[in-house]
LUMGU-293166 format. One record per residue (C-alpha): residue in three letters; x, y, z. Coordinates in nm, 3 decimals. Layout:
! residues N
{"Ala"; {X; Y; Z}} ...
END
This chain:
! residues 295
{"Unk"; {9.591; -5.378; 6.638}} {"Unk"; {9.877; -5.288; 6.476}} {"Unk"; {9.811; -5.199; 6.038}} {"Unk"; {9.915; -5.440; 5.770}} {"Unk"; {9.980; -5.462; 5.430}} {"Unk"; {9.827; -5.746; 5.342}} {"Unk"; {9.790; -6.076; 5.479}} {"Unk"; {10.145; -6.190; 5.457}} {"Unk"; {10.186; -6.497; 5.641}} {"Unk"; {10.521; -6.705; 5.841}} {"Unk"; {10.482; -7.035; 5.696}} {"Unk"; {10.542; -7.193; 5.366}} {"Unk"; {10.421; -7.502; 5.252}} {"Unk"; {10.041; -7.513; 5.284}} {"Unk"; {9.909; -7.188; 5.455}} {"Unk"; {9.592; -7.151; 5.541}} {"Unk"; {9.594; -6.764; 5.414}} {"Unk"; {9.760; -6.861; 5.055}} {"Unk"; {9.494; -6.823; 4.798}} {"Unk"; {9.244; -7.039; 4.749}} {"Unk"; {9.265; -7.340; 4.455}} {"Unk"; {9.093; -7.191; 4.104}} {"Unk"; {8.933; -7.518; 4.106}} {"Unk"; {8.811; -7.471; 4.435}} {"Unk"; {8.434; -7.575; 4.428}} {"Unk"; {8.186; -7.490; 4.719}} {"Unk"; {7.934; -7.675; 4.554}} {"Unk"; {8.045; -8.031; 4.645}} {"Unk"; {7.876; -8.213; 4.853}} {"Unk"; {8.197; -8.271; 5.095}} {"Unk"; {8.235; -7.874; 5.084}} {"Unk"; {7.959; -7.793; 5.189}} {"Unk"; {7.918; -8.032; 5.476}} {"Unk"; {8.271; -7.917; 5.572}} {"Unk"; {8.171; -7.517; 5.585}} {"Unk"; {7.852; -7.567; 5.752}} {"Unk"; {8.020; -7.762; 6.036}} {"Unk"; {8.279; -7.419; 6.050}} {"Unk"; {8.022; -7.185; 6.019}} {"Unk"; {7.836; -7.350; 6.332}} {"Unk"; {8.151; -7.294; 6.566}} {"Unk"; {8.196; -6.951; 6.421}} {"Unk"; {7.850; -6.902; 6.515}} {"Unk"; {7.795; -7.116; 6.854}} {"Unk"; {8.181; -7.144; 6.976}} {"Unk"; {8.349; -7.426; 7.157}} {"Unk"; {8.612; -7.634; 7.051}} {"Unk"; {8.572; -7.862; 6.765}} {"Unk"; {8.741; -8.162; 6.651}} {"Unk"; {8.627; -8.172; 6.268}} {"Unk"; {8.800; -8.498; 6.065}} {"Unk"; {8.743; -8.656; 5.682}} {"Unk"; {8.976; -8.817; 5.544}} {"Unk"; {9.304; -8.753; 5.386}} {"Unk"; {9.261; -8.532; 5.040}} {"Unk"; {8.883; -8.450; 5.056}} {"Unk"; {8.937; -8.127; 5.015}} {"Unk"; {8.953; -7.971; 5.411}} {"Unk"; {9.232; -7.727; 5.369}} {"Unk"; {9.115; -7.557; 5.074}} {"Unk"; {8.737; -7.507; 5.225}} {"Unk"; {8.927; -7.313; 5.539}} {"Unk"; {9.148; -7.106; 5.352}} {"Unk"; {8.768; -7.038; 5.132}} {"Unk"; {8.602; -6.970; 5.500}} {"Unk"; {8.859; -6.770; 5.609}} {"Unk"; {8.892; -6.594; 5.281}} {"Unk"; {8.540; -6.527; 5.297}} {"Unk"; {8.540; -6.327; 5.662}} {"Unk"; {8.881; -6.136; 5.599}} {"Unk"; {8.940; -5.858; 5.812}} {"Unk"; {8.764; -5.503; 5.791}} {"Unk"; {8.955; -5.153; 5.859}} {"Unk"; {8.683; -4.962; 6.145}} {"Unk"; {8.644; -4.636; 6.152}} {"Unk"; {8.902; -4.577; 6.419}} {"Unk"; {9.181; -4.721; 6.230}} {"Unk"; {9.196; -5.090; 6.439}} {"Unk"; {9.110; -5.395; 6.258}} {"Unk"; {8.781; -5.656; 6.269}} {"Unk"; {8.954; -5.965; 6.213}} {"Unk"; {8.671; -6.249; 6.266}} {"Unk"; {8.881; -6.571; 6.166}} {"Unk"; {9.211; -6.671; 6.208}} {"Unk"; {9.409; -6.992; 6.159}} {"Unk"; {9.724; -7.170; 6.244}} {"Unk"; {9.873; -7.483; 6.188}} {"Unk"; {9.972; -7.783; 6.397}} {"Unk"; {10.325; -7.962; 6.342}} {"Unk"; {10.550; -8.178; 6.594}} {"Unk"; {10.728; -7.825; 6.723}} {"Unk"; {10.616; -7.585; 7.008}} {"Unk"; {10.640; -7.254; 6.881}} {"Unk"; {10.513; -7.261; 6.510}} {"Unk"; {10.107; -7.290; 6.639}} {"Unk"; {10.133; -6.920; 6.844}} {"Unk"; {10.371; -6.828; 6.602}} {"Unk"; {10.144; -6.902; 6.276}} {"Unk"; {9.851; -6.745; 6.491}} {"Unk"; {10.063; -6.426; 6.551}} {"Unk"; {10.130; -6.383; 6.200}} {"Unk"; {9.724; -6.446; 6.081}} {"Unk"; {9.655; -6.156; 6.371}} {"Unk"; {9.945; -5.944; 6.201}} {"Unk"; {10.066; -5.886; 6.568}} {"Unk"; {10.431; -6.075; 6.479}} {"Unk"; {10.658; -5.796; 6.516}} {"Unk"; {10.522; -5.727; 6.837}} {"Unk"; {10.570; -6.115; 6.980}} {"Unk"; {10.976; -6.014; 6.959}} {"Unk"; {10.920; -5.741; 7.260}} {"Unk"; {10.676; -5.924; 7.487}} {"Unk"; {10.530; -6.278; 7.618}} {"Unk"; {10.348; -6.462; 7.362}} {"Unk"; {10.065; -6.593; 7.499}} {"Unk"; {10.000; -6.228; 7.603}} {"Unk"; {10.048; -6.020; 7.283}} {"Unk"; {9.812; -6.315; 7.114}} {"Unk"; {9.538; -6.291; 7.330}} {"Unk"; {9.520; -5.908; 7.348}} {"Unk"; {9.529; -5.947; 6.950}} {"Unk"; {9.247; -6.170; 6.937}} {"Unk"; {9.041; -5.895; 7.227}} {"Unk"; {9.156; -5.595; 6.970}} {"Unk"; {9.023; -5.780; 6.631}} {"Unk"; {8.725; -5.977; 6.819}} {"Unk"; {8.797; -6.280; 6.701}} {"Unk"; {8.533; -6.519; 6.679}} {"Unk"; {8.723; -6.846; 6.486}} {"Unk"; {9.094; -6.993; 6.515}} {"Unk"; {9.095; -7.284; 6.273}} {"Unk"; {9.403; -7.528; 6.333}} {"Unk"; {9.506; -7.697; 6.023}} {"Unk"; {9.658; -8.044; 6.064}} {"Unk"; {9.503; -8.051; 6.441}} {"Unk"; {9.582; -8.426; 6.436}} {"Unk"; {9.972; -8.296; 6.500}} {"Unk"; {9.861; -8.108; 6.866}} {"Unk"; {10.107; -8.296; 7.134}} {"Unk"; {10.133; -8.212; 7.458}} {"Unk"; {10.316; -7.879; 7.468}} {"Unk"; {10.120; -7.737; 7.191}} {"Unk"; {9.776; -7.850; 7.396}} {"Unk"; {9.939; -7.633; 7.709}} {"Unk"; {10.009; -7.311; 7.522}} {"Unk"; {9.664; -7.328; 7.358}} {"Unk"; {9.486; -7.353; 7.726}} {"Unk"; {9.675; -7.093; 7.843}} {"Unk"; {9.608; -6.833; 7.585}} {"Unk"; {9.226; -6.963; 7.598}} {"Unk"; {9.250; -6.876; 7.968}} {"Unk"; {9.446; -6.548; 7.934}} {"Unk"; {9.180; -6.434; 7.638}} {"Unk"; {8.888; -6.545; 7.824}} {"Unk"; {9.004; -6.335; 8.154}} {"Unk"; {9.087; -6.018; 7.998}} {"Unk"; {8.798; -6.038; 7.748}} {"Unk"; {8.511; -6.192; 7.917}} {"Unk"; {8.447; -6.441; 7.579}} {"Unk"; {8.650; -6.702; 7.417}} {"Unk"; {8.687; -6.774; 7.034}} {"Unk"; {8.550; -7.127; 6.919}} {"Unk"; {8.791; -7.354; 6.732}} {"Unk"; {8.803; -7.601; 6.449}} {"Unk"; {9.091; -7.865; 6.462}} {"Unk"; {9.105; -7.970; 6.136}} {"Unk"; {9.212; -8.318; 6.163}} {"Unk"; {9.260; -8.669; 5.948}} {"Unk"; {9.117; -8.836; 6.261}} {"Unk"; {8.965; -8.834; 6.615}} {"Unk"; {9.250; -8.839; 6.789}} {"Unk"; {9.411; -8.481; 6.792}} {"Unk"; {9.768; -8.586; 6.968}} {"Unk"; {9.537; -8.670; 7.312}} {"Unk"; {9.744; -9.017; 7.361}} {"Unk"; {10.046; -8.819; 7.401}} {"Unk"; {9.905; -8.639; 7.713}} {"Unk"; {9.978; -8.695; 8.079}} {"Unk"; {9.759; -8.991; 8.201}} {"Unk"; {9.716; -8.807; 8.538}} {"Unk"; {9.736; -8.475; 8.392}} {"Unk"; {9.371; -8.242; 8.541}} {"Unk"; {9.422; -8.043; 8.196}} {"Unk"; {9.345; -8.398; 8.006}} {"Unk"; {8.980; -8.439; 8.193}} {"Unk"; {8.969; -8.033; 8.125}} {"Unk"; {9.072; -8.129; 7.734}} {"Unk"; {8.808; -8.403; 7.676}} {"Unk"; {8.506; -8.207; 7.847}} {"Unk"; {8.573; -7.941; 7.632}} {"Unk"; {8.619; -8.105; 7.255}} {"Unk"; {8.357; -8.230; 7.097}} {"Unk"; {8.351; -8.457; 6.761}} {"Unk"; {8.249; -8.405; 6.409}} {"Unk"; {8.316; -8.669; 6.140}} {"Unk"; {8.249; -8.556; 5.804}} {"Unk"; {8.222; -8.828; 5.557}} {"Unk"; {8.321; -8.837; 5.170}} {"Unk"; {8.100; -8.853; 4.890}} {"Unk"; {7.820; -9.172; 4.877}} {"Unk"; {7.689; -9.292; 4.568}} {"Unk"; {7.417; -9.013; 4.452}} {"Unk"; {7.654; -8.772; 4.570}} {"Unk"; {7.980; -8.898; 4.332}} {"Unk"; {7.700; -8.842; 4.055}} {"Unk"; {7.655; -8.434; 4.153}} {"Unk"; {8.064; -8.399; 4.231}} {"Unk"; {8.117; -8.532; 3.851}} {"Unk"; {7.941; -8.303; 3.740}} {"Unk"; {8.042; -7.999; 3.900}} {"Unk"; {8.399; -8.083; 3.824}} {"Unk"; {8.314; -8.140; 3.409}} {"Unk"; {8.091; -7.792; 3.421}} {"Unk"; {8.386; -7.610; 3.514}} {"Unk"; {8.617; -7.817; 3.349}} {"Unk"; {8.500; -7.961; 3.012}} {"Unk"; {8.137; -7.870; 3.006}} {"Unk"; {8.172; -8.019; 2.602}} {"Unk"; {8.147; -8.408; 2.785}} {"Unk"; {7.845; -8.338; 2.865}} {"Unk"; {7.672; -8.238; 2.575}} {"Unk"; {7.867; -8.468; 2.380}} {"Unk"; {7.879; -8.844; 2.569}} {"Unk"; {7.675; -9.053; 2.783}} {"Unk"; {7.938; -9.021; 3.042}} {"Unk"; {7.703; -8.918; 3.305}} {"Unk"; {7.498; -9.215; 3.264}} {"Unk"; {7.853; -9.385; 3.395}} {"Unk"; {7.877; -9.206; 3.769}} {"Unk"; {7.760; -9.497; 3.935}} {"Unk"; {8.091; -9.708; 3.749}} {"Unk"; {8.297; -9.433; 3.895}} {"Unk"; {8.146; -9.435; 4.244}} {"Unk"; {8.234; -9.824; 4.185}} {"Unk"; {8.546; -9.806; 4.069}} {"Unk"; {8.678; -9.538; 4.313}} {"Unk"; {8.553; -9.732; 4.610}} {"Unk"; {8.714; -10.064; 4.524}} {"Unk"; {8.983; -10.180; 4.779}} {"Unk"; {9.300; -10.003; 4.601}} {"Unk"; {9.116; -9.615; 4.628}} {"Unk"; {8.921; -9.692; 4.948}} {"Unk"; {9.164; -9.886; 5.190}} {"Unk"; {8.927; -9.853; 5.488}} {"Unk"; {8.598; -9.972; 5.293}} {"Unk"; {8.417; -9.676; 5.388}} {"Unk"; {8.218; -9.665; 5.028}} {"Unk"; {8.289; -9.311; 5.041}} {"Unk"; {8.492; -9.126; 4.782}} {"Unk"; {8.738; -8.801; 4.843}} {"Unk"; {8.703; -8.537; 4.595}} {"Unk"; {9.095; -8.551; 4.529}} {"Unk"; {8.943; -8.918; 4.310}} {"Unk"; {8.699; -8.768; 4.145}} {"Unk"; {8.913; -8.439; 4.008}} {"Unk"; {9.210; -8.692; 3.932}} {"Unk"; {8.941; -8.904; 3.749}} {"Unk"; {8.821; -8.613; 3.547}} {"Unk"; {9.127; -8.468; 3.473}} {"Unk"; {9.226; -8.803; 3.286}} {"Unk"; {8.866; -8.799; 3.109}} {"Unk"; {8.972; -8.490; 2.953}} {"Unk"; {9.301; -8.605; 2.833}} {"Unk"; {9.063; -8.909; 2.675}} {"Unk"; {8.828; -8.682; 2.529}} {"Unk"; {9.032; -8.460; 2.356}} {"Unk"; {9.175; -8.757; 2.201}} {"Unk"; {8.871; -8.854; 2.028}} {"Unk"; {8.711; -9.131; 2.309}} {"Unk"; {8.326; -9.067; 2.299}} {"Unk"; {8.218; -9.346; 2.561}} {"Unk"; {8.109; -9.280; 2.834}} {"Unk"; {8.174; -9.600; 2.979}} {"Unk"; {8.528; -9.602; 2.812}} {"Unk"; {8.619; -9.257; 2.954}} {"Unk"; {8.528; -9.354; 3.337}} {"Unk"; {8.703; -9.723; 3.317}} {"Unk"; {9.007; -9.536; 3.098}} {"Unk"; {9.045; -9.284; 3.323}} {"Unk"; {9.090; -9.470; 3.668}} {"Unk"; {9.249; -9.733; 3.511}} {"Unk"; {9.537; -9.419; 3.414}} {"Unk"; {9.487; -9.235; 3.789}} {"Unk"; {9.541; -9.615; 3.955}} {"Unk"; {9.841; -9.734; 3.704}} {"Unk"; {10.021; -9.304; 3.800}} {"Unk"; {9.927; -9.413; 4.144}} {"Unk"; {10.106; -9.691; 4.191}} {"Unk"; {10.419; -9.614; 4.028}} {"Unk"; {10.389; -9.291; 4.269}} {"Unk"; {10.388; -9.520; 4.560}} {"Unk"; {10.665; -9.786; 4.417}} {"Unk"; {10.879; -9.437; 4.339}} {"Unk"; {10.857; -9.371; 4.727}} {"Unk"; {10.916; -9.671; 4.842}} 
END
């Protein structure tokens, strides 16, 4: 594998190598469900369709997981690199593209076949992970190319990576395949399904407080605020935060939620009560003028 300085990577926006969030918390309940379902295909393989909801906090815990196995110089000079990620959008090339450019193998995609210079990357840095961010994006095309390195990598090195589609939902673009298509039965014996749900209840309780601890520990010590969680969990899963009445509650809420409690408490408010009902009454009023403003 070819030597790199760095982990410079193709795609702006929301890459799955930029660094990870300083408020990043592996704690959370969420989290940690999230990284143990990764760490099980990174340990077991196969081909994983892992879905939460929108803003719970999935792409940060990859970038953490891949963070967390980055790749190792041997003593030869070639490269371990254990994990690598892509992303899925509605055009062909960027998913073996973004994959080319986690490997570091990009420059080399300009002077042969794709598919090829990929998998021989993967057999070089024994690759044991690909996670695809935004796998509920895979059409078609995207589905083909994947199958085709899978095939390529598995001939030439005898083992195949598992992989994580990190999806909003179930689906993962498989309406958009060819009814009569013998990839399609080969696509839905291989996935498998893992639902990971939000925060319940008991859970919103240990999330609040992980997020003031790193945050403003001071609320702590100094109002009853904790003695409120249950209001939040309440509040948060009413029918304007929690469309689908799933009585769960996406970290995004909770940080959002805390964030305004600090505003409050630096302003002198020393309820508890006050500071939860303040604070989602602000997050719900900038909420709605977001969603008026994009209308």
């Amino acid at each position: 594998m070819t030597k790199r300085k760095g982990r410079a990577h193709g795609h702006d926006g929301d890459s799955p190598l930029a660094p990870v969030s300083s408020s990043f918390i592996p704690e959370l309940p969420f989290t940690k469900r999230w990284t143990a379902g990764i760490q099980q295909v990174f340990d077991e393989g196969g081909w994983c369709v892992q879905s939460a909801g929108a803003q719970q906090g999935k792409s940060v815990a990859n970038r953490a997981f891949l963070r967390a196995h980055e790749p190792s110089k041997r003593p030869n000079g070639t490269y371990e690199v254990p994990v690598v990620a892509t992303v899925a959008c509605p055009q062909q090339a960027l998913l073996l593209h973004d994959l080319a450019a986690s490997l570091g193998v990009s420059a080399l995609v300009r002077r042969g076949n794709i598919i090829e210079v990929i998998a021989a990357g993967l057999i070089r840095g024994g690759t044991r992970l690909l996670i695809v961010n935004n796998g509920h994006e895979m059409d078609w095309r995207q589905w083909e190319k994947l199958l085709a390195l899978h095939e390529v990598y598995l001939r030439r090195g005898g083992i195949a990576p598992g992989i994580i589609f990190s999806s909003i939902g179930e689906q993962v673009g498989i309406p958009s395949l060819p009814s009569l298509d013998e990839a399609l039965d080969q696509l839905r014996k291989r996935l498998f399904y893992r639902p990971i749900p939000g925060h319940s209840k008991l859970e919103v309780e240990k999330a609040l407080r992980l997020f003031l601890e790193g945050r403003v520990p001071a609320m702590l010590t100094k109002t009853d605020v904790m003695t409120y969680a249950p209001l939040l969990w309440q509040e948060l899963t009413s029918e304007f935060f929690d469309v689908k009445k799933t009585k769960r509650v996406a970290a995004v809420d909770i940080d959002e939620s805390v964030l305004r409690m600090e505003a409050l408490f630096a302003g002198g408010e020393r309820s508890g009560e006050q500071l939860v009902r303040q604070a989602v009454a602000l997050y719900r009023s900038d909420r709605s003028r977001a969603h008026e403003a994009a209308a």
